[in-house]
C-alpha positions as a Markdown table, in Angstrom:
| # | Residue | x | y | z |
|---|---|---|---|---|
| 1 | Unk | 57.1 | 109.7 | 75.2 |
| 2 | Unk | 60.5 | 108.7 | 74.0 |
| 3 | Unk | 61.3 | 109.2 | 70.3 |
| 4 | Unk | 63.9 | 106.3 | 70.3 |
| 5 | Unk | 63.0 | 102.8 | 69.3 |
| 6 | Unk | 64.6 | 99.7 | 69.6 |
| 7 | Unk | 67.1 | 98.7 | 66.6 |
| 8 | Unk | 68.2 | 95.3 | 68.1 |
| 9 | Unk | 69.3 | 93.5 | 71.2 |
| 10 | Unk | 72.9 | 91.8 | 71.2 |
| 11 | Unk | 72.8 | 88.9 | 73.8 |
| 12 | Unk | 76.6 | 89.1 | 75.0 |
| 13 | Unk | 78.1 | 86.6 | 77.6 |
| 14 | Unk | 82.1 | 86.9 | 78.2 |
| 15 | Unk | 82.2 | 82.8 | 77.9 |
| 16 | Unk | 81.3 | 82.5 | 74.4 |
| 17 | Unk | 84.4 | 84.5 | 73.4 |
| 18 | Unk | 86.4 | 84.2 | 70.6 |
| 19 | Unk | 89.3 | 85.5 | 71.6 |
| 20 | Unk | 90.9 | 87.2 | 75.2 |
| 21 | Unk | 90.5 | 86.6 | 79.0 |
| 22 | Unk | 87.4 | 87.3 | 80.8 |
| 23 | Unk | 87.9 | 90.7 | 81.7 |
| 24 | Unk | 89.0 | 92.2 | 78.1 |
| 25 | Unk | 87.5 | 90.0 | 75.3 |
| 26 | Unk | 86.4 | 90.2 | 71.6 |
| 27 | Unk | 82.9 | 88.0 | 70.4 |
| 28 | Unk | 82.5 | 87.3 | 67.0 |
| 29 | Unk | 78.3 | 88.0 | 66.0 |
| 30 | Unk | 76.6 | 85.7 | 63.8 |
| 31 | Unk | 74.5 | 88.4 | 62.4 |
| 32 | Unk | 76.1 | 92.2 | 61.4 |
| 33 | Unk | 74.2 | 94.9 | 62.7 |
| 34 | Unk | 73.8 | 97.2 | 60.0 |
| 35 | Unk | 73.5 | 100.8 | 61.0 |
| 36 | Unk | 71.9 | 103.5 | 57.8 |
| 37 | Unk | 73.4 | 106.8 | 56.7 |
| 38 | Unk | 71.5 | 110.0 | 58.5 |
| 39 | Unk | 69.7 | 107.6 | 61.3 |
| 40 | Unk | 70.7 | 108.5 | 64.5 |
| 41 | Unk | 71.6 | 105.0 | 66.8 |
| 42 | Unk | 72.3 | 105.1 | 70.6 |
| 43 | Unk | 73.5 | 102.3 | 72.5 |
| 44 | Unk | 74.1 | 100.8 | 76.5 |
| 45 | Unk | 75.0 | 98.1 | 78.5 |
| 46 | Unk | 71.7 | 96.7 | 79.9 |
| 47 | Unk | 70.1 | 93.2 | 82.1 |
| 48 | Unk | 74.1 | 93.0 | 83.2 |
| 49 | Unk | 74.5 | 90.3 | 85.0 |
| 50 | Unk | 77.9 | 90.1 | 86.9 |
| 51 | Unk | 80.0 | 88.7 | 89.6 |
| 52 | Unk | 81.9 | 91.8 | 91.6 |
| 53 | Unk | 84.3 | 92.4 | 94.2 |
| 54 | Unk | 84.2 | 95.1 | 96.4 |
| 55 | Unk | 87.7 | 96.2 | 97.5 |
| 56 | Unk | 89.9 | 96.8 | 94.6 |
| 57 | Unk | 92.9 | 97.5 | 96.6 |
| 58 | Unk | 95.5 | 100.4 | 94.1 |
| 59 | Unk | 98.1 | 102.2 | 95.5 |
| 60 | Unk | 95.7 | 104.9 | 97.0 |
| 61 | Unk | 94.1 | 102.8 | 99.3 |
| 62 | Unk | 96.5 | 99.6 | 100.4 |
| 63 | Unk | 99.1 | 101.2 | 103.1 |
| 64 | Unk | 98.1 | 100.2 | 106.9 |
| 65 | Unk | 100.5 | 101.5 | 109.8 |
| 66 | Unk | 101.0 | 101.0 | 113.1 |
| 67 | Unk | 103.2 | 101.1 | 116.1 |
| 68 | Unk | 104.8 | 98.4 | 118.3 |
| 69 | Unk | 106.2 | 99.0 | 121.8 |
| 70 | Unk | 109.5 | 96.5 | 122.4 |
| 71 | Unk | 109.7 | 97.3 | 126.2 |
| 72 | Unk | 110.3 | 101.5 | 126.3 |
| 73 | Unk | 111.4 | 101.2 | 121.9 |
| 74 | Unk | 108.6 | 102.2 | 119.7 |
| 75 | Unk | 108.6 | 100.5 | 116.9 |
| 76 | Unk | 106.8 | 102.4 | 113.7 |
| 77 | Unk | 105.9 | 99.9 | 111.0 |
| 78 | Unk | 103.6 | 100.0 | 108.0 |
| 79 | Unk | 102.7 | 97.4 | 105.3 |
| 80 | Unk | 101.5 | 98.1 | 101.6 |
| 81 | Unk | 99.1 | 95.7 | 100.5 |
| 82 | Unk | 99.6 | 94.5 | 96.7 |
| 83 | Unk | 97.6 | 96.0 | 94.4 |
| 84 | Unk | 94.3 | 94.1 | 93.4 |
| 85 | Unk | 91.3 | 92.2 | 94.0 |
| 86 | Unk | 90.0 | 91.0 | 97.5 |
| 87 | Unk | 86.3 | 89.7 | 99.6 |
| 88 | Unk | 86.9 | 91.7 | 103.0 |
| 89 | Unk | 88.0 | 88.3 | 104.0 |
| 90 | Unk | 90.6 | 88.1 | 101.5 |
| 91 | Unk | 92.1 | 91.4 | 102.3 |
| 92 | Unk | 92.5 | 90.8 | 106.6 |
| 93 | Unk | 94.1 | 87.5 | 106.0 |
| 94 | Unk | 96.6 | 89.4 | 104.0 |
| 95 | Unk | 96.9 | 92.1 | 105.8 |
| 96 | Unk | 97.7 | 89.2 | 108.7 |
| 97 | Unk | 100.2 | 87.6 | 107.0 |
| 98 | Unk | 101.9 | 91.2 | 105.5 |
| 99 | Unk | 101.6 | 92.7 | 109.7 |
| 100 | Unk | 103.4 | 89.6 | 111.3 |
| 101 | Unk | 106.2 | 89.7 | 108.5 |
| 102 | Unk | 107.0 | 92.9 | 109.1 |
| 103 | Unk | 107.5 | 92.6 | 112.7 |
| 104 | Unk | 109.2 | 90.0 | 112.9 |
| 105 | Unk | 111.6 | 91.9 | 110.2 |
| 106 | Unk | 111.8 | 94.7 | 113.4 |
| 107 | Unk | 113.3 | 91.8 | 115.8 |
| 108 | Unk | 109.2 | 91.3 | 117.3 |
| 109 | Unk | 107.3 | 88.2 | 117.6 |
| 110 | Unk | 104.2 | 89.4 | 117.3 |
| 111 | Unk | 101.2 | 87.6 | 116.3 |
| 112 | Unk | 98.1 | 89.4 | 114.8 |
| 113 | Unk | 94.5 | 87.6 | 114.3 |
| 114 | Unk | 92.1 | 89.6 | 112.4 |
| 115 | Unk | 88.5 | 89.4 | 112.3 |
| 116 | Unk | 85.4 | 90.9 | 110.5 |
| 117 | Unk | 81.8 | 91.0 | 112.0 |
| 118 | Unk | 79.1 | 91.4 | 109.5 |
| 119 | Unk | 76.4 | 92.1 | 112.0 |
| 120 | Unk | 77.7 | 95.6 | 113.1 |
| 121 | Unk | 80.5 | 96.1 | 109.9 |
| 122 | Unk | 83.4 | 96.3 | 112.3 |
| 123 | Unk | 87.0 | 94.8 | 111.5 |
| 124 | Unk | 88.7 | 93.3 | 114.9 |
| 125 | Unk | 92.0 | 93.5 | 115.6 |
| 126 | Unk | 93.9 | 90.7 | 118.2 |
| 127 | Unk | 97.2 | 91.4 | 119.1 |
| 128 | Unk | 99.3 | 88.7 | 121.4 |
| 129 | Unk | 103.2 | 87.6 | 120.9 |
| 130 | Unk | 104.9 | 84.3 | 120.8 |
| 131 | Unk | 107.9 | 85.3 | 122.5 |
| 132 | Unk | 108.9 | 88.4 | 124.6 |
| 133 | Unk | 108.9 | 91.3 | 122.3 |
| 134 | Unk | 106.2 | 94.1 | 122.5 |
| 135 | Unk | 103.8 | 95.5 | 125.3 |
| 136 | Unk | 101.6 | 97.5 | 123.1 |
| 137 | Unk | 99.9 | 98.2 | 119.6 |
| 138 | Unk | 98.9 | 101.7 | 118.7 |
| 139 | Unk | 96.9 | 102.1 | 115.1 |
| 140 | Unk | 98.4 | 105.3 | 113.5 |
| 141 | Unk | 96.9 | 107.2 | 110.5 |
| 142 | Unk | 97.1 | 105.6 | 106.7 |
| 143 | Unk | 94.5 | 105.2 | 103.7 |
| 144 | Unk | 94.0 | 101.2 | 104.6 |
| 145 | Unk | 93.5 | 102.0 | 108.7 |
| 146 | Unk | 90.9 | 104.5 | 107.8 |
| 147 | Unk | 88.9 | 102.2 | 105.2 |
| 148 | Unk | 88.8 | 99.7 | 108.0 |
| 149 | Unk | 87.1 | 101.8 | 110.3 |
| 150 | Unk | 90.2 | 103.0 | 112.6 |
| 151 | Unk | 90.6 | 106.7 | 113.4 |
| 152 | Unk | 94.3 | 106.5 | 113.2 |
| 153 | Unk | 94.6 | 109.4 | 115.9 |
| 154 | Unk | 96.7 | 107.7 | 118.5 |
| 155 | Unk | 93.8 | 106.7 | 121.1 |
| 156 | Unk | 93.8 | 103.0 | 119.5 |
| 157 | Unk | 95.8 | 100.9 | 121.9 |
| 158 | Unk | 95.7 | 97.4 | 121.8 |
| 159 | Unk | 97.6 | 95.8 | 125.4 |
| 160 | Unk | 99.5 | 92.5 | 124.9 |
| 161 | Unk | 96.7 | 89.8 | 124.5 |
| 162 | Unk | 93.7 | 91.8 | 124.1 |
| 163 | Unk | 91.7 | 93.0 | 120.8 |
| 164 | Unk | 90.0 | 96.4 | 119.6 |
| 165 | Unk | 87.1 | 96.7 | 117.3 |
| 166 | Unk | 87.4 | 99.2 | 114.8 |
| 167 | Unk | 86.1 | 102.4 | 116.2 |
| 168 | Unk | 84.0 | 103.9 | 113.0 |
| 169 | Unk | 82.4 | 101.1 | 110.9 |
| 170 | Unk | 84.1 | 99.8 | 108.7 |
| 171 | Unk | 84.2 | 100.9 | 105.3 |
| 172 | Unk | 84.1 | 97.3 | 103.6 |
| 173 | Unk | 81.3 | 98.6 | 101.4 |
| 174 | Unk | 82.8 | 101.1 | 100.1 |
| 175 | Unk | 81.2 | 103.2 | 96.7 |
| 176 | Unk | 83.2 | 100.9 | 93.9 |
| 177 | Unk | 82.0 | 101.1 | 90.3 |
| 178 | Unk | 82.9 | 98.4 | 87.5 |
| 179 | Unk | 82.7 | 100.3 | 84.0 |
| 180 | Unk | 82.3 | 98.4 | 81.2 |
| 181 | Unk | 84.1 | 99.4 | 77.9 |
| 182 | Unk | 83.7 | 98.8 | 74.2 |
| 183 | Unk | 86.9 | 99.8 | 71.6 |
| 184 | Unk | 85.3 | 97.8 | 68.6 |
| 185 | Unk | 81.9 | 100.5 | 68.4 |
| 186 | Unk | 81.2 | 103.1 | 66.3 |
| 187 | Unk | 80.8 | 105.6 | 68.7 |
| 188 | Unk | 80.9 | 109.7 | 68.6 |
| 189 | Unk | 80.3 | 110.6 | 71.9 |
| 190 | Unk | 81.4 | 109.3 | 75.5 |
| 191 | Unk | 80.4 | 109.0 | 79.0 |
| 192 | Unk | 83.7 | 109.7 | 80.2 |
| 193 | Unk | 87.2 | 109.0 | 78.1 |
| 194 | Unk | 89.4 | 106.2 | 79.5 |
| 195 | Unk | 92.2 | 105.3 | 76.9 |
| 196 | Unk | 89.5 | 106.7 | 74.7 |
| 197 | Unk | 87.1 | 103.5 | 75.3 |
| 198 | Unk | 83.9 | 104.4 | 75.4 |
| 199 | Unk | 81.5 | 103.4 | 78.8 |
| 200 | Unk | 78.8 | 101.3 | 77.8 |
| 201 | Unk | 77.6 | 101.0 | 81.4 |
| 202 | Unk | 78.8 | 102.2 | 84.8 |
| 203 | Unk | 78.0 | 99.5 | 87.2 |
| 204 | Unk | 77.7 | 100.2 | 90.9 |
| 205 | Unk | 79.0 | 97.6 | 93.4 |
| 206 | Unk | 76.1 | 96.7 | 96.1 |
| 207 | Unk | 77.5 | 93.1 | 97.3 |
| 208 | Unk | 80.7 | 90.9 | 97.9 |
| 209 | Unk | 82.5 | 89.1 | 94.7 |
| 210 | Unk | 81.0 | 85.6 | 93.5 |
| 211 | Unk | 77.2 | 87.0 | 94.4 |
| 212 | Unk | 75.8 | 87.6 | 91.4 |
| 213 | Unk | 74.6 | 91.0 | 91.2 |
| 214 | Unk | 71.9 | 91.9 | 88.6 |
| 215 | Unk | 72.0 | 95.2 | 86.9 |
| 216 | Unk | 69.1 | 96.6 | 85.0 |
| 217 | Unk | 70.3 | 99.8 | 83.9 |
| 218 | Unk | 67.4 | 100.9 | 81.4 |
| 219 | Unk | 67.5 | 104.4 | 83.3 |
| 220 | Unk | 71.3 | 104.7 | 81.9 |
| 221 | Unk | 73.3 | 106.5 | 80.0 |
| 222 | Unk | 73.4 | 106.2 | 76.0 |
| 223 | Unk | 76.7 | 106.3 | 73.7 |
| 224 | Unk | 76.1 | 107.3 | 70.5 |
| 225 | Unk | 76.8 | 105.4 | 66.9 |
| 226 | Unk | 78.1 | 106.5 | 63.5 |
| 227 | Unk | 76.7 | 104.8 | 60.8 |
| 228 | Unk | 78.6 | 102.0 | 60.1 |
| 229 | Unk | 78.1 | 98.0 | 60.6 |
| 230 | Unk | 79.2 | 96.1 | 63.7 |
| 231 | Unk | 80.8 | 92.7 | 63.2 |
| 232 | Unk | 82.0 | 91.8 | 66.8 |
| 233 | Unk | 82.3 | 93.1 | 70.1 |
| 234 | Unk | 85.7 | 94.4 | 72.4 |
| 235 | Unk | 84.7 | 94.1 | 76.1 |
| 236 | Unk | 87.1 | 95.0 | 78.8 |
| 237 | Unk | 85.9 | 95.6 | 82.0 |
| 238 | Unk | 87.8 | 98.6 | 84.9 |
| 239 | Unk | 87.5 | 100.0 | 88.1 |
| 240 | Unk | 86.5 | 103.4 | 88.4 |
| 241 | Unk | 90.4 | 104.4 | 88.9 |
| 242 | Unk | 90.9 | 103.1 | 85.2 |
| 243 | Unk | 93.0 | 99.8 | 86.7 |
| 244 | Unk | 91.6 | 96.4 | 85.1 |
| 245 | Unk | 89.2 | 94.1 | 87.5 |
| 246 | Unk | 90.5 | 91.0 | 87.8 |
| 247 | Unk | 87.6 | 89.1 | 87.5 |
| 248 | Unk | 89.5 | 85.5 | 89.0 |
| 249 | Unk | 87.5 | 83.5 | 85.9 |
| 250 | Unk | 84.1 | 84.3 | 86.2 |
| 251 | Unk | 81.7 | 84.9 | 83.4 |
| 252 | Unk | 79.4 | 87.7 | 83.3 |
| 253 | Unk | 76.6 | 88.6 | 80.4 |
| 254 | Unk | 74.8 | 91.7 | 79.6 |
| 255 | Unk | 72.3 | 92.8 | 76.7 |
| 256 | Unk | 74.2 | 95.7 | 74.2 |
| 257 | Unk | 70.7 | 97.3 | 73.3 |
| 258 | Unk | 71.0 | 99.5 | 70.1 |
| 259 | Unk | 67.9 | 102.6 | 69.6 |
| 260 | Unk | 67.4 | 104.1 | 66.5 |
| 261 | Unk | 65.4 | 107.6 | 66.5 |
| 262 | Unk | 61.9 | 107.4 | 65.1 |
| 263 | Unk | 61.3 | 107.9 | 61.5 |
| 264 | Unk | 58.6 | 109.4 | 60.0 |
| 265 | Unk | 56.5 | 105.8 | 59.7 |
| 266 | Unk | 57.5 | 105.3 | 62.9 |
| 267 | Unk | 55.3 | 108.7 | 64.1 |
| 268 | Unk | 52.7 | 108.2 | 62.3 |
| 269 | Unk | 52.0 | 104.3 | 63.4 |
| 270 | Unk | 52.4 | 105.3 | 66.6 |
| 271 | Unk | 49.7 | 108.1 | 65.8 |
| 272 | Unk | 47.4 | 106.0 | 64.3 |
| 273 | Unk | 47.5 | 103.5 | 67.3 |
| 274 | Unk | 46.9 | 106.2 | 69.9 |
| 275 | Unk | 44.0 | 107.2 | 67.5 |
| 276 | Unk | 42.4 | 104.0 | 67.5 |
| 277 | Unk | 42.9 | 103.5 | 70.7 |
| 278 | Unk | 40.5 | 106.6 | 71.8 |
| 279 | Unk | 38.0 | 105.6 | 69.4 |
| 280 | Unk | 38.0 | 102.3 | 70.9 |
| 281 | Unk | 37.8 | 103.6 | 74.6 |
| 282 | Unk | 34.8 | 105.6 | 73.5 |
| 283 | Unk | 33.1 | 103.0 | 71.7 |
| 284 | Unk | 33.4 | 100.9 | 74.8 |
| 285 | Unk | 32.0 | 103.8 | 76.9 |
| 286 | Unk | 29.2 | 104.1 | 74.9 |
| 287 | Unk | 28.3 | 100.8 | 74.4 |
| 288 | Unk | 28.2 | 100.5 | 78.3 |
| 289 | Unk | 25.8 | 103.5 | 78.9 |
| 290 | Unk | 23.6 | 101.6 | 76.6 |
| 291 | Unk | 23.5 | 98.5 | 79.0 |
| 292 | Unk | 22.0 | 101.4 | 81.9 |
């Protein structure tokens, strides 16, 4: 049986903020929370409710290469994809438009139609030309190729007009984590540091952005409080690389639930309930042999 209690429940939602953008925010409370000398106060991030993306491309992850063939002249060309937010359908449409610039900077007309399958998670590639420049398309090795599901290892070959699916599945739901921070707490301890904001919940990603994904997270981790009173809230929400989520003007809400360790009144209620609760099982179990 826990020995924590509920303090209070905070009903946060980022669009009654007083002040900020969406992803870092401060929220004026109506009522302080008021937080006693030698009582020991935990808090999280719980019922989160919140709209996610789940490629947040940063400069670890956004480079895709390849090579063109112009007659017997390799070409070798690679993009880098800017650093941000994208839907899987977001990210292939740049990565169209980024591909076809850059070979036609290399003196090839080369057109390039990406799709993505759902069914089997697979990121097609169709490779054709609008003039006469290039014979092949071979996928070489990079952080963005390998995400997509392509092995990078030479083998790839796409032949004027044709396509290739990716070999592997594609990695389009990748393990992505949206962390959500509070500077404006009281708090002693820390999940992990980041700019020395404390964690308030890690979220995991399970779905694309604008789904709505529902968080419960009464199994997770506590920060802990000094004693002090809380006048408002400092939200800002990152990745789990420490790069802001831009959140393209959605909303999201969650509960900041505050515990307090039992007191001594506490204990003993709790005693006296579990007391009376026996004698009024037995009672019950007598009365019922008496009906026999």
């Amino acid at each position: 049986m826990s020995n924590l209690k509920t303090h209070c429940v905070v009903e946060y939602n980022s669009r009654e903020r007083n002040s900020g953008e969406v992803e870092k925010n401060r929220v004026e409370l109506s009522q302080n929370i008021k937080l006693r000398r030698g009582v020991r106060y935990l808090a999280r991030a719980e019922n989160i409710r919140i709209p996610i993306s789940f490629f947040q491309i940063d400069s670890n992850f956004n480079t895709f290469a390849w090579t063109e063939t112009d007659g017997s002249t390799p070409h070798v060309l690679s993009v880098s994809i800017v650093q941000g937010s994208y839907t899987i359908q977001e990210l292939i449409t740049q990565l169209e438009i980024d591909m076809e610039v850059e070979s036609a900077s290399n003196g090839d007309t080369n057109t390039f139609t990406i799709s993505y399958t759902s069914f089997d998670n697979t990121v097609n590639i169709a490779y054709d030309t609008t003039g006469s420049s290039g014979t092949s398309f071979v996928i070489d090795t990079n952080t963005l190729n390998q995400s997509l599901g392509y092995l990078g290892d030479g083998t790839e070959t796409i032949t004027l007009g044709n396509n290739l699916d990716a070999s592997n599945g594609a990695e389009t739901r990748r393990k992505t984590f949206i962390n959500i921070h509070s500077s404006s707490l009281p708090i002693t301890n820390y999940f992990r540091k980041d700019g020395k904001q404390p964690i308030l919940a890690h979220v995991p990603i399970t779905g694309e952005r604008w789904d709505y994904q529902f968080y419960k997270n009464d199994m997770g981790y506590k920060v802990q409080l000094n004693s002090d009173n809380i006048n408002e809230l400092q939200v800002e929400l990152k990745d789990e690389f420490g790069n802001s989520i831009d959140m393209r003007g959605s909303d999201y809400s969650f509960q900041l639930v505050i515990y307090r360790q039992k007191n001594l009144a506490d204990l003993f209620i709790a005693g006296m309930a579990r007391l009376l609760g026996k004698n009024k099982m037995a009672k019950e179990i007598e009365d019922s042999r008496g009906l026999l």
